[in-house]
Backbone as CSV, one residue per row, in Angstrom:
resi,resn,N_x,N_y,N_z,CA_x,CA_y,CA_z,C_x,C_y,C_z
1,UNK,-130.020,-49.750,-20.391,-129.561,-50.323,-19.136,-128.408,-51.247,-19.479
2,UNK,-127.783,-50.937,-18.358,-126.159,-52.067,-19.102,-126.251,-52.935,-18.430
3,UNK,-125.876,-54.173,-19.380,-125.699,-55.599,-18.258,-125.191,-55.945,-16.894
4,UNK,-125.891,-56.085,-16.092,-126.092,-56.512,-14.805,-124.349,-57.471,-14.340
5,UNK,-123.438,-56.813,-13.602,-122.375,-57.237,-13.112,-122.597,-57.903,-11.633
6,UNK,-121.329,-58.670,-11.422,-121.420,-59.383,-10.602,-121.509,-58.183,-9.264
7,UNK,-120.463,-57.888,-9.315,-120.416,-56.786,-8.595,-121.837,-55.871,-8.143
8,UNK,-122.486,-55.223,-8.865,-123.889,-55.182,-8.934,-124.823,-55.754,-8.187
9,UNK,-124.598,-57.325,-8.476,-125.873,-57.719,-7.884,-125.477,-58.432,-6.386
10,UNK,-124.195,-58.392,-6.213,-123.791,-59.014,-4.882,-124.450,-57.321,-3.860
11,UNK,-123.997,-56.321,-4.564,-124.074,-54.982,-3.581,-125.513,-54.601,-3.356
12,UNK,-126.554,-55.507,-4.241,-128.069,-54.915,-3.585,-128.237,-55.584,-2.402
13,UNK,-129.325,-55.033,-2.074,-129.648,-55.236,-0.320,-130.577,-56.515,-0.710
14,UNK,-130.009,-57.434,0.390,-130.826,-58.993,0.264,-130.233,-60.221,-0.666
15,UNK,-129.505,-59.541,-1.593,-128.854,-60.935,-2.540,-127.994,-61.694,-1.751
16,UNK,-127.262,-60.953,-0.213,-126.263,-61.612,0.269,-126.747,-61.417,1.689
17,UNK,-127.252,-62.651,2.348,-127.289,-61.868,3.487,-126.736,-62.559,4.914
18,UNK,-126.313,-62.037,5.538,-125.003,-62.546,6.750,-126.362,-62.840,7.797
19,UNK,-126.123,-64.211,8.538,-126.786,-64.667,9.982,-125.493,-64.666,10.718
20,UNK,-125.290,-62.956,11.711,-124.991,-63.254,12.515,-125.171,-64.061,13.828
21,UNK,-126.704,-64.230,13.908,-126.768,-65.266,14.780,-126.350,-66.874,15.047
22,UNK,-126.194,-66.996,13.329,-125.748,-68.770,13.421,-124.713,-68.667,13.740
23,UNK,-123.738,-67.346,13.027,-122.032,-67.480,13.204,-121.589,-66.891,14.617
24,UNK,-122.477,-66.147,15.299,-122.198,-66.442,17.315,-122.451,-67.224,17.923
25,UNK,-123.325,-68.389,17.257,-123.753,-69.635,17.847,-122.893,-70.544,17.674
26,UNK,-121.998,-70.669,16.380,-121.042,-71.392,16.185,-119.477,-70.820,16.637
27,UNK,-119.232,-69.716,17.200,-118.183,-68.988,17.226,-118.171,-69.343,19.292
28,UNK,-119.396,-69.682,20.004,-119.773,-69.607,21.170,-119.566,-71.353,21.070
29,UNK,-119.915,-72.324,20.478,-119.573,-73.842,20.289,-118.315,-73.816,20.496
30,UNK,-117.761,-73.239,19.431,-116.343,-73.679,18.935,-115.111,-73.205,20.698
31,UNK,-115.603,-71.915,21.028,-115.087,-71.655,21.762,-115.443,-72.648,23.711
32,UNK,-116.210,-73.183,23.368,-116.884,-73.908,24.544,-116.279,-75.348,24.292
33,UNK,-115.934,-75.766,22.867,-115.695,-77.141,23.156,-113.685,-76.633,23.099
34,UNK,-113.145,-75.449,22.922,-112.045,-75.168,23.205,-111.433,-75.828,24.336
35,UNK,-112.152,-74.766,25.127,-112.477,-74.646,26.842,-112.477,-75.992,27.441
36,UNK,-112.959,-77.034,26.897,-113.238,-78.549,27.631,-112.071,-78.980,27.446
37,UNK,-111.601,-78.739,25.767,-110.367,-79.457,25.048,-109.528,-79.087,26.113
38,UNK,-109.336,-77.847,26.303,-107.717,-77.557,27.486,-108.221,-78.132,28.987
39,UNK,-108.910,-78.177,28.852,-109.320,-78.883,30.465,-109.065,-80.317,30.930
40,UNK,-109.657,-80.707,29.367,-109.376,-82.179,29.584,-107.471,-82.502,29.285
41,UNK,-106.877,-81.655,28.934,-105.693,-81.631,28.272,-104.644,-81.267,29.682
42,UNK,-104.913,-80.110,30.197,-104.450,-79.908,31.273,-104.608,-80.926,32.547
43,UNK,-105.922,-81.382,32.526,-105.870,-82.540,33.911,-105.422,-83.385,33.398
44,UNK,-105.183,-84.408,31.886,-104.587,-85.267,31.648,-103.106,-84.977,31.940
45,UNK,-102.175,-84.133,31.918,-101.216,-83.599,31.854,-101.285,-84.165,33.745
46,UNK,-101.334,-83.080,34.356,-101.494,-83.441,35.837,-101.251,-84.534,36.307
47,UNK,-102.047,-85.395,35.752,-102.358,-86.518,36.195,-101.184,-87.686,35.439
48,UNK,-100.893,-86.858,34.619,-99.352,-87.995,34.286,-98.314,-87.533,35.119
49,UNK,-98.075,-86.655,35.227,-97.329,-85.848,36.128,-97.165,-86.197,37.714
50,UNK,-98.329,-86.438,38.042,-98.109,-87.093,39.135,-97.924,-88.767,39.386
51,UNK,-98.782,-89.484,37.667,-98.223,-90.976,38.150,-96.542,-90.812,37.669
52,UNK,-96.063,-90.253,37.038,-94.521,-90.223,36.828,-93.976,-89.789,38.231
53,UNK,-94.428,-89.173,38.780,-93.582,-88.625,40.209,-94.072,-89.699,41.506
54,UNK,-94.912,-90.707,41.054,-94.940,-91.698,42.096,-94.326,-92.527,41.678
55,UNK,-93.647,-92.943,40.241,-92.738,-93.663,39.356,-91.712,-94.068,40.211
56,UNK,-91.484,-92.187,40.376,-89.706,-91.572,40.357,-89.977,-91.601,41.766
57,UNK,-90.976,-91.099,42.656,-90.658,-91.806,44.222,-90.286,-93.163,44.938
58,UNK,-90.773,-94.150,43.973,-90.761,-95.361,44.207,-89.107,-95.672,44.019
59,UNK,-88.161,-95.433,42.631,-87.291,-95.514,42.713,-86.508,-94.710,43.246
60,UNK,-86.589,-93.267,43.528,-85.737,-93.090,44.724,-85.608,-93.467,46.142
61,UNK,-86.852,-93.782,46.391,-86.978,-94.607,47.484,-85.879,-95.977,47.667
62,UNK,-85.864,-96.617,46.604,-85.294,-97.850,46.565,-83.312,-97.785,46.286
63,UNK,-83.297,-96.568,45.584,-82.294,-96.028,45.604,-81.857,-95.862,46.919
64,UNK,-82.582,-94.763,47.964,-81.738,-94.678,49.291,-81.878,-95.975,50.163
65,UNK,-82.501,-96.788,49.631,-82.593,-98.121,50.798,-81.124,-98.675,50.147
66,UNK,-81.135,-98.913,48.710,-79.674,-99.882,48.782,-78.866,-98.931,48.999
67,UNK,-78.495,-97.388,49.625,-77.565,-96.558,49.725,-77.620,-97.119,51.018
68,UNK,-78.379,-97.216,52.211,-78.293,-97.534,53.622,-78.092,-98.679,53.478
69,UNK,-78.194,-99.997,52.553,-77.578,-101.346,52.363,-76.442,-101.192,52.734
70,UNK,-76.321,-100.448,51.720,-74.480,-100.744,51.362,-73.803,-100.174,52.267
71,UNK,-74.299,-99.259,53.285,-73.670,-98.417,53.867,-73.759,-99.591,55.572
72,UNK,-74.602,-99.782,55.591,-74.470,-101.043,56.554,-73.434,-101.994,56.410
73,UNK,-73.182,-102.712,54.816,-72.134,-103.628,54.487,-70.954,-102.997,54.681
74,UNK,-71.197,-101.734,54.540,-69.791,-101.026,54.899,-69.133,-100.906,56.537
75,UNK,-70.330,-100.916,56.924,-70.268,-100.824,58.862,-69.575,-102.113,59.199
76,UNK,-70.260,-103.353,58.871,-70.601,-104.703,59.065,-68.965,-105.481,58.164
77,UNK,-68.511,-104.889,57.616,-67.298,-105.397,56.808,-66.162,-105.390,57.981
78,UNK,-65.709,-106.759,57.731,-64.514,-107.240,58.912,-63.230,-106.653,58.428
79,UNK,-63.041,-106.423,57.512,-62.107,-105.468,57.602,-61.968,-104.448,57.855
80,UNK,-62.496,-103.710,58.367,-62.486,-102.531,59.061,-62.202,-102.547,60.792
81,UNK,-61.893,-103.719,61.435,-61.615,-103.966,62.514,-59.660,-104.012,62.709
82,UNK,-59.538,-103.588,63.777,-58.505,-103.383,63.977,-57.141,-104.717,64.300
83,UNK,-58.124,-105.651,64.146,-57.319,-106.716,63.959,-56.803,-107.616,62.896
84,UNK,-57.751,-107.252,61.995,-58.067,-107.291,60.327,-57.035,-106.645,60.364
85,UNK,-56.590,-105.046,60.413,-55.696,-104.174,59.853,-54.131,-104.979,60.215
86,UNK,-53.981,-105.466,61.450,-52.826,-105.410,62.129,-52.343,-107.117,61.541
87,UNK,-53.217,-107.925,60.830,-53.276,-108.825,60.378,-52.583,-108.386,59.025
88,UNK,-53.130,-107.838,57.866,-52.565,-107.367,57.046,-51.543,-106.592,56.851
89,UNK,-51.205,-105.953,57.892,-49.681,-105.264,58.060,-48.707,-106.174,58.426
90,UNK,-49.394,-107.291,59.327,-48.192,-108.722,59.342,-47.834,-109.054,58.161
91,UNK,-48.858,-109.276,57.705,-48.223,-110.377,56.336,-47.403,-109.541,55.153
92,UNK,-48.494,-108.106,55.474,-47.175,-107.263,54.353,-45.759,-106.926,54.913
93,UNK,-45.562,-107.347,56.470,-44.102,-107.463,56.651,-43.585,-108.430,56.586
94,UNK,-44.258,-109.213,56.766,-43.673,-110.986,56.306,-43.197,-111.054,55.075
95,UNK,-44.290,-110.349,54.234,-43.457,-110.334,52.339,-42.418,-109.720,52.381
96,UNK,-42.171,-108.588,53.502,-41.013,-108.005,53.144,-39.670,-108.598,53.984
97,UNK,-39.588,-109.704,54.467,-39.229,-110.434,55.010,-38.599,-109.851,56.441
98,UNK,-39.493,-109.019,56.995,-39.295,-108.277,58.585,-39.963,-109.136,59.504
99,UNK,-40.065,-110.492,59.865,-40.655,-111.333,60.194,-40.104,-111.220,62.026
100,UNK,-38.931,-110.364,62.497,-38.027,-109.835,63.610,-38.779,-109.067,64.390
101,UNK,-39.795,-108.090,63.838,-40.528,-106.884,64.649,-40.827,-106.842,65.610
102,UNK,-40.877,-106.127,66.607,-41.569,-106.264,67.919,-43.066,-106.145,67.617
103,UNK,-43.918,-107.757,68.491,-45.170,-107.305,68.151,-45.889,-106.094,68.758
104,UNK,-45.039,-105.849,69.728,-45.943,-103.987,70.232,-45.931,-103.103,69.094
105,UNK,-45.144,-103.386,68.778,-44.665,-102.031,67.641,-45.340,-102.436,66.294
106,UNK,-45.855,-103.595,66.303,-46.628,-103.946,65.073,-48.216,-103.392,65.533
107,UNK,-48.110,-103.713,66.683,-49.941,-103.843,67.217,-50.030,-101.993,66.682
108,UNK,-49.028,-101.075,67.403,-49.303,-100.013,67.622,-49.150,-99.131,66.366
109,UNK,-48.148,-99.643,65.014,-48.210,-99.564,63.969,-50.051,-99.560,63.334
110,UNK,-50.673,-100.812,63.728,-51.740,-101.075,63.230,-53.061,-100.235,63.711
111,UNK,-52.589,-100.396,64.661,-53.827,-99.444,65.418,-53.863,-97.594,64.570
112,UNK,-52.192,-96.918,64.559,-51.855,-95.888,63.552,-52.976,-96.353,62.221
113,UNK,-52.757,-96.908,61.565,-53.287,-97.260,60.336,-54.770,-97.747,60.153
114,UNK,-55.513,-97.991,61.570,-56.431,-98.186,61.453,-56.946,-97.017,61.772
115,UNK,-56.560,-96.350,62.492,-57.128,-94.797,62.924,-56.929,-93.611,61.491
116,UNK,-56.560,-94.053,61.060,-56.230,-93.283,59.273,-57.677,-93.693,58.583
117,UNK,-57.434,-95.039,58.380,-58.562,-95.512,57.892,-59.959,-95.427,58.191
118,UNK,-59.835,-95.276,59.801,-61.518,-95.196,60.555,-62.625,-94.535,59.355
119,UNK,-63.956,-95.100,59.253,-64.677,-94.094,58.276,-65.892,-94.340,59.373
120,UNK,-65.447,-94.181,60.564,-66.949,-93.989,61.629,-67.674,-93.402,61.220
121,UNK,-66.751,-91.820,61.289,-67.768,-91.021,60.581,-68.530,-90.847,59.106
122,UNK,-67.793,-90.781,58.639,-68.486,-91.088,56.954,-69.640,-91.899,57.347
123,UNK,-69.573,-93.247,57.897,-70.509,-93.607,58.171,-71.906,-93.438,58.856
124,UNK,-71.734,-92.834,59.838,-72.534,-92.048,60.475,-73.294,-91.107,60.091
125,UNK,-72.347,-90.134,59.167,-73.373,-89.405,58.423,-73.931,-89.918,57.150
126,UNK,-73.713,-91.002,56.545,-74.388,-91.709,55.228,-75.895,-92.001,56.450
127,UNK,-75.514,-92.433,57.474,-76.884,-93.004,58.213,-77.663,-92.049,58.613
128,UNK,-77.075,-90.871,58.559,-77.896,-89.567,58.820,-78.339,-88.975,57.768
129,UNK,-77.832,-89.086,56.441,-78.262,-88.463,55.292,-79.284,-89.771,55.102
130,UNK,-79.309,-91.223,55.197,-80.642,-91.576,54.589,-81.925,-91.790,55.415
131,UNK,-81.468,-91.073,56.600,-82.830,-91.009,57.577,-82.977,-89.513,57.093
132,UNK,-82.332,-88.120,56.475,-83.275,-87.117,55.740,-83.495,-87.656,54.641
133,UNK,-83.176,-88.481,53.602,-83.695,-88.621,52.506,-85.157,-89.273,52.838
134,UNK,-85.299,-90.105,53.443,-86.754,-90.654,53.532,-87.688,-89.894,54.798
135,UNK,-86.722,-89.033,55.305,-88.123,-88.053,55.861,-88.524,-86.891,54.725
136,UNK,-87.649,-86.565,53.960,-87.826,-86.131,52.931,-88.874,-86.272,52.056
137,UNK,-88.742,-87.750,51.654,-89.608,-88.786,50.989,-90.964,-88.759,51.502
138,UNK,-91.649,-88.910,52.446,-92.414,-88.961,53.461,-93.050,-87.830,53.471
139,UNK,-92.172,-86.458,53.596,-93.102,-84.992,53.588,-93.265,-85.036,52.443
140,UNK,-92.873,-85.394,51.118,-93.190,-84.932,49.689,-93.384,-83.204,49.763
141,UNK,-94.047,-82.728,48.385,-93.935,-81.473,48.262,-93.085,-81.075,47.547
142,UNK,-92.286,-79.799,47.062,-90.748,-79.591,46.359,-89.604,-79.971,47.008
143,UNK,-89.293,-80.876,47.025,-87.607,-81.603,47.656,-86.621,-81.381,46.683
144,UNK,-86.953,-81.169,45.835,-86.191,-81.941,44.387,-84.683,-81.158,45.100
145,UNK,-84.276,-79.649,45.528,-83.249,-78.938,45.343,-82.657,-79.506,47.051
146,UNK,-83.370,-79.945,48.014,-83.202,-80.645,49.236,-82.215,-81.959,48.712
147,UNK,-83.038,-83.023,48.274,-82.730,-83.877,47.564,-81.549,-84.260,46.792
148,UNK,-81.056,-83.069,45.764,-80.160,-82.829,44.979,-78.733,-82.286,46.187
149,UNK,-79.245,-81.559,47.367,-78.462,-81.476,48.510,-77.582,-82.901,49.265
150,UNK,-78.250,-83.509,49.435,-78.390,-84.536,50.020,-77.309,-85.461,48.814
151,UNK,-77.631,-85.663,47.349,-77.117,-86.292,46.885,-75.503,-86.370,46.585
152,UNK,-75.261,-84.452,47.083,-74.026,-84.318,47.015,-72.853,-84.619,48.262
153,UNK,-73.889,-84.436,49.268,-73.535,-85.240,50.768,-73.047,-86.952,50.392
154,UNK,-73.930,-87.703,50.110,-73.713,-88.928,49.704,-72.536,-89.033,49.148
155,UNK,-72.477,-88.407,47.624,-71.272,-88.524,47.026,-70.040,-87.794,47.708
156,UNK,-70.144,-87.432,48.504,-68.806,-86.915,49.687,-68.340,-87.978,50.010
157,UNK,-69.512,-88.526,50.960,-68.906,-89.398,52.522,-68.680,-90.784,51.185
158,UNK,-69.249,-91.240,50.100,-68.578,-92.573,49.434,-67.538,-91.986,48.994
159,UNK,-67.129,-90.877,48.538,-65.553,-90.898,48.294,-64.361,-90.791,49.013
160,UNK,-64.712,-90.154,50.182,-64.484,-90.215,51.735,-64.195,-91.590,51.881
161,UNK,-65.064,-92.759,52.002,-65.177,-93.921,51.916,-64.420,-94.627,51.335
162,UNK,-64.333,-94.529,49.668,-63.549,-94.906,49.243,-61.879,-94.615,49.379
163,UNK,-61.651,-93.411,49.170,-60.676,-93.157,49.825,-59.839,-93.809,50.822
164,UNK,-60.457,-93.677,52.010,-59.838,-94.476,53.296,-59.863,-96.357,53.410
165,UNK,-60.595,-96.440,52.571,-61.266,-98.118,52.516,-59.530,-98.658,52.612
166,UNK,-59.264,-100.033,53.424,-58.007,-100.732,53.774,-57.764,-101.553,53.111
167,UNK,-59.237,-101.783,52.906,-59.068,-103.389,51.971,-60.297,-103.350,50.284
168,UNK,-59.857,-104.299,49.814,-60.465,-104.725,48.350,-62.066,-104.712,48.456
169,UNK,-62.545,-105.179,49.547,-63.818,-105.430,49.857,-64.593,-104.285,50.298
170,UNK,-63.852,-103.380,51.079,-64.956,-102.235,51.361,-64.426,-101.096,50.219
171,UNK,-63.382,-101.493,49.366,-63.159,-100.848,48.213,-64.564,-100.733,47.557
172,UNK,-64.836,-102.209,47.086,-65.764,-102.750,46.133,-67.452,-101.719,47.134
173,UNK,-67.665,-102.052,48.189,-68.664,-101.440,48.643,-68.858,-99.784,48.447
174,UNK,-67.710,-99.358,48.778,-67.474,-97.466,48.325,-67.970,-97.444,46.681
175,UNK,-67.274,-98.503,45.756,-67.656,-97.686,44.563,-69.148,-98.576,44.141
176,UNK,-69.326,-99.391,44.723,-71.274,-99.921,44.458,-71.866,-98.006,44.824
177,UNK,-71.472,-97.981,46.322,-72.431,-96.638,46.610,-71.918,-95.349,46.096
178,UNK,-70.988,-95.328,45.320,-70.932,-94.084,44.539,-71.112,-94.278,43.474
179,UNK,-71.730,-95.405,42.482,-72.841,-95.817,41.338,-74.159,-95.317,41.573
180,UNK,-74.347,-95.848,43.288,-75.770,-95.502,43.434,-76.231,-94.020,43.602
181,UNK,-75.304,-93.845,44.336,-75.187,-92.337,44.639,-75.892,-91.488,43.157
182,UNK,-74.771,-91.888,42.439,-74.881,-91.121,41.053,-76.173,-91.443,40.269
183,UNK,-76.722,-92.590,40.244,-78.040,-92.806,40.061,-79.203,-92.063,40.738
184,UNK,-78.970,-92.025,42.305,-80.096,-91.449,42.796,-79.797,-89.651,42.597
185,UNK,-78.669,-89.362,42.148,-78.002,-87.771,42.007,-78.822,-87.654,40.221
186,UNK,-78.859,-88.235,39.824,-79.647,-88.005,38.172,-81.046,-88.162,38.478
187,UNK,-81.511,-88.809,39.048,-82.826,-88.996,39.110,-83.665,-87.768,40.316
188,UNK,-83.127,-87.441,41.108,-83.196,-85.913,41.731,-83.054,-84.951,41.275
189,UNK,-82.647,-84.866,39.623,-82.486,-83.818,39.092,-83.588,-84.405,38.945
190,UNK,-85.012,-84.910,38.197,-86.621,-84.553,38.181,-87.223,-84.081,38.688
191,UNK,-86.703,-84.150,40.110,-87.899,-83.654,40.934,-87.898,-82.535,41.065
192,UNK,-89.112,-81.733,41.280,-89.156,-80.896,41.372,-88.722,-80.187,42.475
């Protein structure tokens, strides 16, 4: 008889023997505490997901309020009155030493130049775009591509705004709200 190999004695029946039952019992664990792992992984997920999107509501929210701020300071700015304008066209003819003019022809000069300038509208619709942004706000749900709509409206009517602005002061107000603009235009790219 020749010496007994490993090989040999692993291949008789009983020297080795497999519990499939422990290794479906552990194969049925492993797969059960899987199952919890993604569960608990997935609702944690969720659930950040949504405190980040009450984060990002809160500041867009606050975003379109100082957009309707400013857009009020823009309404509410005395230079935008037509006597303001016709005031400043005096004195820039006074520098130019036309101090002779007929004041009709100055008034009616001014009134021209204030009607250039008018940003009624711009205004009007900034006040209409932030009464959809916060009904917007309000329905929640997918806005994000609404939203991102809206933000490009904004950045219209402030360059619109800026644009026509007469004076230094509603200068300064056009480019506050086309900062904000652009803030609340990045932060609408999150949403969904």
């Amino acid at each position: 008889v020749a010496p007994a190999t490993l090989d040999g004695l692993l291949g008789v029946r009983g020297v080795i023997e497999s519990d499939d039952e422990a290794a479906s019992m552990e194969t049925e664990a492993f797969a059960r505490d899987l199952a919890e792992g993604v569960v608990r992984v997935v609702a944690d997920l969720v659930e950040a997901r949504r405190a980040e999107g009450r984060q990002l509501a809160d500041i867009v929210t606050a975003q379109v309020d100082r957009i309707a701020a400013l857009t009020q300071a823009a309404e509410d700015n005395p230079a935008r009155k037509p006597e303001a304008v016709r005031a400043r066209l005096a004195a820039s003819i006074a520098a130019l030493g036309g101090t002779n003019l007929d004041p009709e022809r100055l008034h009616q000069e001014a009134m021209l130049l204030a009607g250039k300038a008018d940003v009624r509208e711009e205004l009007d619709r900034l006040h209409a775009h932030v009464a959809s942004a916060r009904e917007l706000l309000a329905a929640g749900g997918a806005i994000g591509r609404r939203l991102d709509f809206l933000a490009q409206e904004f950045g219209r009517e402030a360059n619109t705004l800026c644009a026509k602005a007469n004076d230094i002061s509603l200068s300064r107000i056009g480019l506050d709200l086309k900062a904000v603009v652009e803030q609340f235009r990045e932060q609408v790219q999150n949403i969904e």
